[in-house]
C-alpha positions, 0 to 999 in steps of 0.5 A, spaced: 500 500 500 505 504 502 508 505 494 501 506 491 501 512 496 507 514 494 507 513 486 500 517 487 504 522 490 509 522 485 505 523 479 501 529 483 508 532 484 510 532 477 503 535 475 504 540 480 511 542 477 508 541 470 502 546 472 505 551 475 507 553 468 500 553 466 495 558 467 489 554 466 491 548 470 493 549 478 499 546 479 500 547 487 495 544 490 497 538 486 504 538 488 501 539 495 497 533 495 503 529 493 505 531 499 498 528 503 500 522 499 507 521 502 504 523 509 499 517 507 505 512 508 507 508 514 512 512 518 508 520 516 514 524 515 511 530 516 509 534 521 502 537 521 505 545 522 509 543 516 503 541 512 499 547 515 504 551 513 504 549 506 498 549 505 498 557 507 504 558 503 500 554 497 493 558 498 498 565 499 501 563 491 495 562 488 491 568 490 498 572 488 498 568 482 492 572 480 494 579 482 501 580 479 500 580 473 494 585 473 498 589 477 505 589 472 500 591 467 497 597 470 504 599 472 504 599 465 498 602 463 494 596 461 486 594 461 483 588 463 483 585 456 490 586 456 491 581 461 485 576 458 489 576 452 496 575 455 493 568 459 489 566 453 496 567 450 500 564 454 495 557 453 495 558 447 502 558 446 503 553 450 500 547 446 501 550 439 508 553 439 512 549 445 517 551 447 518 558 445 509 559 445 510 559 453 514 566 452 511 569 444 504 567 446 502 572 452 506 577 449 501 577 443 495 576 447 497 582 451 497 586 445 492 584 441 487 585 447 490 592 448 489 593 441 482 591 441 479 597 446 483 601 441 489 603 444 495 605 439 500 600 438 506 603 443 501 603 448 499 597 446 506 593 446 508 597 452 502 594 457 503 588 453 510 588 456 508 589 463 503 584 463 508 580 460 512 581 467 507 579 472 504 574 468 512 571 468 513 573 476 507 569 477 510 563 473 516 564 477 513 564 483 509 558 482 515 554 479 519 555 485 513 553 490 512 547 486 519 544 486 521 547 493 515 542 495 518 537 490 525 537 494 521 535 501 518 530 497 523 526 495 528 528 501 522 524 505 521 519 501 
């Protein structure tokens, strides 16, 4: 029973790190309950502080998720439909562009959204830029979040 806890486990933990590269899918709370799995095995090598405090840590990261890349492109001068274009970019780029779509994709998206409530096009590619680096320091966070939980998991294994 304890190594079909812990393969569950690893396969939550790869979707999480694989998540947290995609908007559309939530990586952490995968790579959380991959932390769960381990703690379900014979000698729990947890303690449940540790547990909570992830899960705070988890919960804080994906709320920041949403906020940052709002706040790069209002840094930036950027609307509402920018950042909608710069996550539909970002999806889209990943699954027809890989690798370079995860970078070009919300980019374009950014722009397109800032084009299409009629901003000019250096308007436009400057939200587009900033939305670009929210949305990059939310990967980033996310990233290092769900490998950080993936060193405790394999460490504890």
């Amino acid at each position: 029973m304890e190594i079909l806890w812990i393969s569950i486990g690893v396969v939550f933990i790869l979707t999480g790190i694989i998540g947290s590269f995609l908007p559309v899918m939530p990586g952490l709370p995968f790579s959380y309950a991959g932390l769960l799995m381990l703690q379900l095995t014979g000698t729990p090598p947890f303690s449940v502080m540790f547990l909570v405090y992830w899960a705070l840590i988890v919960i804080v990261v994906m709320s920041l998720e949403s906020i940052i890349p709002a706040v790069g492109a209002k840094r930036f001068g950027g609307s509402r439909e920018g950042i909608i274009g710069c996550l539909v970019g970002a999806v889209l780029g990943f699954f027809f562009f890989p690798p370079f779509g995860i970078v070009i994709g919300p980019i374009i998206g950014a722009f397109a959204g800032e084009i299409f409530v009629g901003k000019t096009s250096q308007q436009a590619m400057r939200s587009a830029i900033g939305s670009f680096i929210g949305f990059f320091v939310g990967t980033v966070i996310k990233a290092v979040t769900a490998l950080i939980i993936a060193y405790y998991f394999f460490t504890n294994l």
